[in-house]
N, C-alpha and C positions, 0 to 999 in steps of 0.2 A: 586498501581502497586506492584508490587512484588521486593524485596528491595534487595531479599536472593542472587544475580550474585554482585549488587556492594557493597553490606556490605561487600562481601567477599574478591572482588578486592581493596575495600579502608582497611581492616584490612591487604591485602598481603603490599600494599604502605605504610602504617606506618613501621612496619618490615624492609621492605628491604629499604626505601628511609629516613626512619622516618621523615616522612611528615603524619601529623593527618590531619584531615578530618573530618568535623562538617557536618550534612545534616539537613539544614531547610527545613520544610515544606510549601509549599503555595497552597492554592487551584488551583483549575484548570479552564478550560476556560476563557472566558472574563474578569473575576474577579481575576485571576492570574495572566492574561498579565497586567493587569493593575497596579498591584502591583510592577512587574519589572519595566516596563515603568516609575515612579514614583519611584524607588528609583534609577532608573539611572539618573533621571533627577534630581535628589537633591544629585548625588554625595555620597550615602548612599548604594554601590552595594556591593554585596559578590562576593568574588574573582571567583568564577565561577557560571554560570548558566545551568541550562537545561529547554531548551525550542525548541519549535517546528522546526524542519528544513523547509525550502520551502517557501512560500510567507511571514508569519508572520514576519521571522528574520527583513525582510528590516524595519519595522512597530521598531524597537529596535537601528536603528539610527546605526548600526555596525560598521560603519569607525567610528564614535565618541567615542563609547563605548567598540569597544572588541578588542583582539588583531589579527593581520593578519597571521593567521597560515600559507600563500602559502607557506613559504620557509621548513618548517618543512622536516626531513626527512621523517618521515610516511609519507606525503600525496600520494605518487606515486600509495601506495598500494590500497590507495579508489579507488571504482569506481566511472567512469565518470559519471552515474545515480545520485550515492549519491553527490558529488562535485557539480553538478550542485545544490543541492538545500541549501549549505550552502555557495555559492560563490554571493556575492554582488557588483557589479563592477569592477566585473576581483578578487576581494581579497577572502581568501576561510578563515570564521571564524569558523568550528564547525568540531568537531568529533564525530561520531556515538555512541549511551549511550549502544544499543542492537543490534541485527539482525532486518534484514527486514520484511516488510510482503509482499506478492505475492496475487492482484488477477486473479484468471481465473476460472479451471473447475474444480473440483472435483468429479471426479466415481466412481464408484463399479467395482473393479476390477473383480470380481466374476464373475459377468453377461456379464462384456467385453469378459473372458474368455469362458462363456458359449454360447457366441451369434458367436464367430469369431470374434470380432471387433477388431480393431487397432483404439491406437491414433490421430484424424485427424491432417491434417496438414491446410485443408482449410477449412474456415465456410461452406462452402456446404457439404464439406466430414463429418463435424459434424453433417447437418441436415441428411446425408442419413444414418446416427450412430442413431439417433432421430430416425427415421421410422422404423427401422429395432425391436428398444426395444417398440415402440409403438404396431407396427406386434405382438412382443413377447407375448402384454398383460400389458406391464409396463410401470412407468411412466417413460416419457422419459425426463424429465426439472423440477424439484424440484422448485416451487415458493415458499417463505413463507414469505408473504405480512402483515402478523399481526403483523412481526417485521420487520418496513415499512422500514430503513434501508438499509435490505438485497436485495431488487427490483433493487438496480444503478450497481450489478455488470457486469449484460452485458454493460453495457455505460462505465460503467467506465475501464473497465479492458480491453477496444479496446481500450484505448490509443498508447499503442504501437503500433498499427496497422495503428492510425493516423498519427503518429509522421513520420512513415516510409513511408509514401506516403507523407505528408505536411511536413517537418522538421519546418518550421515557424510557424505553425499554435498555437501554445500557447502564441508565443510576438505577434501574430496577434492576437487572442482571446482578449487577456488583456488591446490591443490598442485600441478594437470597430470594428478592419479591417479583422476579420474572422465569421462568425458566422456557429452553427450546421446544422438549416438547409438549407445551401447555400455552403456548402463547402461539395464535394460528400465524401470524406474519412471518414470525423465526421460524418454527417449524415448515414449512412453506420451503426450505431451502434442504432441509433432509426429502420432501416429497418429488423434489426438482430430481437428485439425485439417486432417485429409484426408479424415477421414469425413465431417465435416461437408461438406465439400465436394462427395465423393463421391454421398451422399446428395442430394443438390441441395437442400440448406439453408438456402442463401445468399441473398439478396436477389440478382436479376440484374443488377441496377445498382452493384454492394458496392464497383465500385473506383470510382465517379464518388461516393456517397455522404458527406456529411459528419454530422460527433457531432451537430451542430445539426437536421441532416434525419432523422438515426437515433433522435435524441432525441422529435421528433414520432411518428414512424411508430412509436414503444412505447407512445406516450402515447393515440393513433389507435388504438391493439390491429392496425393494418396486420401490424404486425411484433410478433413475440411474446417471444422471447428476447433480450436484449440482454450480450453480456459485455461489461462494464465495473465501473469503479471507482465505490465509491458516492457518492464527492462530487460525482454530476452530478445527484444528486436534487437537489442546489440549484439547476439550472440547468434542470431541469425545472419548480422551485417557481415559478423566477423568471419563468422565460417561460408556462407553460400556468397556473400558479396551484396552489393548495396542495392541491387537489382533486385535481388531477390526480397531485401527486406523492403521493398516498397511496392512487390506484389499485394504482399500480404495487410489487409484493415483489420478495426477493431470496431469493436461496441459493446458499451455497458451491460450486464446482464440483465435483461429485461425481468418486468414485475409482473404484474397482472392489471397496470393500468397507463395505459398508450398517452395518457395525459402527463405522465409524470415519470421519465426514463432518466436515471443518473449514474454516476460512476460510483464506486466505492473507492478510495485514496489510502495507500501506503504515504504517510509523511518521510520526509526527511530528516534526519537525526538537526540536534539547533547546537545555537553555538547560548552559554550562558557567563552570566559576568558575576566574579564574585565582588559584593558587595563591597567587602574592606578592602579590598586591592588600595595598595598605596598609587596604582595609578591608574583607575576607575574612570579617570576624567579621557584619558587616553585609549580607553577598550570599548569607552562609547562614541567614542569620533568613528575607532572602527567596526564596530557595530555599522553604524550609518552609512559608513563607505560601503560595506560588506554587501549592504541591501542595496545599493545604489543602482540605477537600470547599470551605468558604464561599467561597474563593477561584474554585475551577475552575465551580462555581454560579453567580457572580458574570458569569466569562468566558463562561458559555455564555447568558447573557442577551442578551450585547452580538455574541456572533458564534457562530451555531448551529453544534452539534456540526456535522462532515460524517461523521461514524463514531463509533463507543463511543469511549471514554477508556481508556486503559491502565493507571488508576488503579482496585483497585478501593475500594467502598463507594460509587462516585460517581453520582447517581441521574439518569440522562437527563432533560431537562426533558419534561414531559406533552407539547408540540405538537413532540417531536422527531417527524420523517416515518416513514413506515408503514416502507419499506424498512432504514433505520439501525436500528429494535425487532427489525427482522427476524433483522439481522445478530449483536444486542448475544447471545441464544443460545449464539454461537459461544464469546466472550469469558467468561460465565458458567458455561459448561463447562469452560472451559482450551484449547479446541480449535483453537485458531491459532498461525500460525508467520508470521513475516514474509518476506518474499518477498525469493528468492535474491541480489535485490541489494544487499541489507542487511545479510548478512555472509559476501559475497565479496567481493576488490576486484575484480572481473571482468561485465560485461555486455555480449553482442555487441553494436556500436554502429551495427551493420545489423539488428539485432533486428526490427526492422518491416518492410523487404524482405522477406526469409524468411521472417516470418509469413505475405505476404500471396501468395506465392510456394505456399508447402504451403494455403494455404484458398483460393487460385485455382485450384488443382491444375497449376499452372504445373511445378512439382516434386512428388517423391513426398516419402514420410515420410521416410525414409531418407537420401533427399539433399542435403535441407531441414536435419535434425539433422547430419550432416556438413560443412557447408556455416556452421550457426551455430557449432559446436565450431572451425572453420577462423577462424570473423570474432577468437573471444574469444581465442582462442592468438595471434591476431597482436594483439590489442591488451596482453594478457597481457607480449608481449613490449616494443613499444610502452612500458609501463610498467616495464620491468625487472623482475620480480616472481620471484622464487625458483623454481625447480625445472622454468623453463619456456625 
């Protein structure tokens, strides 16, 4: 990951708080949580961690291990989205290391301007945005299935869309007592992605396709619609140049009610404090610095946001990208939820087959949502996990 935001905020901490700051490395995934796990459990912890916000934390024993940040004066400033995914039984343990990341749509603002269109507000007002560039000649839905990955963003990034019609529907998910395709709001986002389909929306090449080729062909205005995560406007900046990445807008993927459009949110991984740290008193000063506006200002000098901060009061820098401003709306209204995997302990781990299965029309909606509810109950079980 990129080191250059908090090298620079732990070299401001030594200076002003003269509190040093050591940074061990541990691998990542499975073989990193493992490592934590294992040395919390032997009493062997460094005074602070970073590790994933959202279902994982609870898997780290947090009332045992870390300290309860609820009373902190920053907390007020998080938002509700990010708090929920470091709060374990009413207790809130973590603070945010970077900015978020945002899925939905990203266009060609070019061809928007060239065709008349407006950002839709409802999934229908986006498929008749879809017909009107297909009319045009172009592509109207960016697939790029060769990096199978990028196929879950229509599923995933209707979260919010779920959350706002079920508000229960993830402690039901997580219990056995909701599933996709039996609950119309979820299921709703397999239908999405067989319209699309249906519709011949797709690039015809969608499964040979990679993010690198799909990334041009938006940049090209070839291809008009892109669902994806917004931190690929970095990779847009990097490869076509800054111009190109502030062609291109965003917008939340619409629902089916124009009154109520929000983002779905990728969190940022937190930083957590172990509790018996001999020096606890010292990891909470920086803590406080860490969230500080001059601090996270600081951080966003040295490593540009990829999405808003979940902090608020915090002011994007002026040359953040047209898309991330586009996004930050969402965040200023309250209108995001973080995305289903952040607090359930449950994600089909065929999730990308299946997507690309319902938007090849290889399967129907139905089958597709049966089919992922079948992946996540077997990993559900896999894990042991209550009531399944």
């Amino acid at each position: 990951a990129n080191r250059d935001g908090i090298n620079a905020v732990i070299k401001k901490i030594e200076e002003d708080l003269n509190i040093a700051t050591e940074i061990e490395l541990r691998p990542g995934g499975a073989e990193g949580e493992n490592i934590v796990r294992t040395r919390l459990a032997v009493n062997e912890s460094s005074d602070i961690h970073l590790f994933n916000s959202g279902a994982l934390l609870a898997t780290l024993n947090p009332a045992e291990n870390f300290y309860d940040l609820s009373d902190q004066p920053y907390i007020d400033k998080f938002s509700d989205a990010y708090k929920q995914t470091v709060t374990v039984d009413g207790k809130i343990y973590g603070i945010p290391w970077a900015s978020s990341n945002v899925g939905g749509w990203l266009y060609n603002k070019k061809v928007y301007e060239e065709l008349g269109l407006s950002v839709p507000k409802t999934w229908d007002e986006l498929m008749e945005n879809c017909q009107k560039i297909k009319d045009a000649g172009k592509i109207p839905v960016i697939g790029s299935f060769a990096t199978d990955w990028t196929s879950q963003l229509i599923l995933l990034a209707d979260y919010y869309n779920v959350q706002a019609v079920e508000p229960d529907f993830a402690i039901n998910f997580n219990n056995n007592k909701a599933k996709y395709a039996t609950t119309p709001a979820a299921f709703r986002a397999f239908e999405k992605m067989s319209e699309v389909y249906e519709r011949g929306f797709l690039n015809e090449d969608c499964n040979a396709t990679t993010l690198d080729v799909a990334l041009k062909m938006l940049v090209d205005g070839e291809g008009v619609h892109y669902p994806m995560l917004l931190n690929q406007v970095a990779n847009i900046a990097s490869n076509y140049g800054e111009e190109a990445a502030n062609s291109i807008g965003f917008f939340a993927q619409p629902g089916d009610n124009p009154e109520n459009v929000g983002a779905t949110i990728w969190l940022p991984d937190s930083f957590y404090f172990y509790k018996d740290s001999p020096r606890i008193e010292y990891a909470l000063k920086w803590a406080e610095y860490y969230v500080s506006p001059e601090a996270v200002q600081l951080f966003s000098q040295h490593h540009p946001p990829e999405g808003p901060y979940v902090i608020s009061g915090i002011e994007l820098p002026d040359n953040v990208y047209a898309p991330i401003k586009d996004a930050l709306k969402y965040f200023e209204e309250g209108k995001i939820a973080p995305a289903l995997e952040f607090i359930t302990s449950v994600k089909g781990p065929n999730s990308p087959q299946i997507c690309i299965q319902a938007l090849s029309g290889i399967k129907g909606a139905k089958e597709c949502a049966e089919e992922y509810d079948a992946d996540v109950e077997k990993q559900a079980k896999q894990l042991g996990l209550e009531g399944w």
